[in-house]
C-alpha positions in Angstrom: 183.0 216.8 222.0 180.0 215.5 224.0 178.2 217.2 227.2 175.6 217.4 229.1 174.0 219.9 231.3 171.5 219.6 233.8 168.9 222.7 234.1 168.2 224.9 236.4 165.4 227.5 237.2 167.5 230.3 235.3 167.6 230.2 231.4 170.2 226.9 230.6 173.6 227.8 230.0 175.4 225.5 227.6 177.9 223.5 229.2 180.1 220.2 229.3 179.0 219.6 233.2 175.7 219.2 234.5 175.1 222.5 236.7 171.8 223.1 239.1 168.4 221.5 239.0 164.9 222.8 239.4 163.8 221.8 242.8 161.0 219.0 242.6 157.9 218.5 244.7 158.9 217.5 248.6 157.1 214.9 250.6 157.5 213.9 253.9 155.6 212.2 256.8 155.4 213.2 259.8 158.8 212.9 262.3 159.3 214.4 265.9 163.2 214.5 265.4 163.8 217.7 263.8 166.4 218.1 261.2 169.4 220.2 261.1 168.3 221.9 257.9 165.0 223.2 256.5 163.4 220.5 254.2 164.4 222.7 250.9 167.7 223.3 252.9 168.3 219.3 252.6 166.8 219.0 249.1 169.1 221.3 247.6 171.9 219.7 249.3 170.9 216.4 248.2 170.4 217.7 244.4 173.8 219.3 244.4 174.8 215.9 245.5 172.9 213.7 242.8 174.8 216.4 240.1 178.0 215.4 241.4 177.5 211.9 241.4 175.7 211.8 238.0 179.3 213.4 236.7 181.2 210.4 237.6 178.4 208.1 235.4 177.9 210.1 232.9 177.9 208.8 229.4 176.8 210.1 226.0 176.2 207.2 223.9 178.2 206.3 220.5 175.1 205.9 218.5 173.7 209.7 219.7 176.8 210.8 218.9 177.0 209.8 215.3 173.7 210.4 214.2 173.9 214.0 216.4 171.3 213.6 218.3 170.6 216.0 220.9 167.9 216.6 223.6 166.6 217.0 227.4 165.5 214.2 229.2 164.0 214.7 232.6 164.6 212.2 235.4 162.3 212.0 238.2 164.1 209.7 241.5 163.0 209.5 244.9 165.7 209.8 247.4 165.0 207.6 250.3 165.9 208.5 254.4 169.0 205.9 254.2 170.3 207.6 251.0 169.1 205.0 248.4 167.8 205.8 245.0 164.7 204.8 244.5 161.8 204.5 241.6 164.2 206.2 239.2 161.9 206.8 235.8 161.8 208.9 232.8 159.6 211.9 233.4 160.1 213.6 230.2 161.5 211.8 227.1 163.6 213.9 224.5 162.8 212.0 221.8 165.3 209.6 221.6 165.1 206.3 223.0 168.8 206.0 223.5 169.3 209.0 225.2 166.4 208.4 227.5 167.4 204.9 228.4 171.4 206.8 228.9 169.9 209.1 231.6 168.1 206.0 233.5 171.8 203.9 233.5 173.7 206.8 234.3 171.2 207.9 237.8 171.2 204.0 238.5 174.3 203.8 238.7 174.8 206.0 241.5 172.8 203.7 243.7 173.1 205.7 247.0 174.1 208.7 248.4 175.4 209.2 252.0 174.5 211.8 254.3 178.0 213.6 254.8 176.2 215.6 257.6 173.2 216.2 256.7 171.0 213.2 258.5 167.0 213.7 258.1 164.4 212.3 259.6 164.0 208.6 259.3 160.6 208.5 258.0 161.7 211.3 255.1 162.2 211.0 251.3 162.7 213.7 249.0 161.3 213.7 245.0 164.0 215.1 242.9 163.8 215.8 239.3 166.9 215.8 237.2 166.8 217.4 233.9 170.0 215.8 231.8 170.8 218.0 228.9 172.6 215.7 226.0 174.1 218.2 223.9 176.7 218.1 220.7 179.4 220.6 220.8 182.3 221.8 218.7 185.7 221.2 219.3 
């Protein structure tokens, strides 16, 4: 059975669902309106977000799968202030082309995410890094 996890500041834990990530570098221009949360406040809530879209996209690819190859590929996207994904790249590769270009199709195809309450200033975007874990397991 296939998984992936998605790190976080704590030593990974191996799982089938991507958990917590690291928080990345924040940058923002200056904005009068304040926001409801602190900036790391609304980062955090927007990670946890990208996590739970990335579940619903997720796919470990056949060819990785047969040949058992494993690794960590680190995904740097910028969220934008109207919730689009934006300059989604490969940070880190782990090795594996196909498992690289896996973790690109599978944060693209989230496309957006929508503020469910948590609004920010217009002129703010947030740098996110998402480390996806591809990883084989038993059973």
């Amino acid at each position: 059975m296939a998984g992936t996890e998605l790190g976080s500041a704590e030593p990974p834990v191996e799982m089938a669902v991507p958990t917590e990530s690291r928080l990345a570098q924040q940058h923002a221009a200056p904005s009068s309106a304040p926001a409801p949360y602190s900036a790391a406040e609304l980062q955090t809530r927007l990670e946890r977000r990208l996590h739970a879209a990335l579940r619903g996209h997720f796919a470990y690819p056949a060819l990785a799968k047969k040949r058992g190859w494993e690794g960590l590929v680190k995904v740097g996207v910028r969220v934008l202030a109207d919730g689009q994904l934006h300059d989604v790249h490969v940070l880190a590769s782990s090795g594996h082309r196909v498992l690289d270009r896996a973790a690109l199709r599978s944060v693209l195809a989230i496309q957006r995410l929508d503020q469910q309450g948590d609004p920010w200033p217009p002129t703010r975007h947030f740098d996110i890094v998402l480390p996806i874990k591809y990883h084989l397991v038993d059973g």
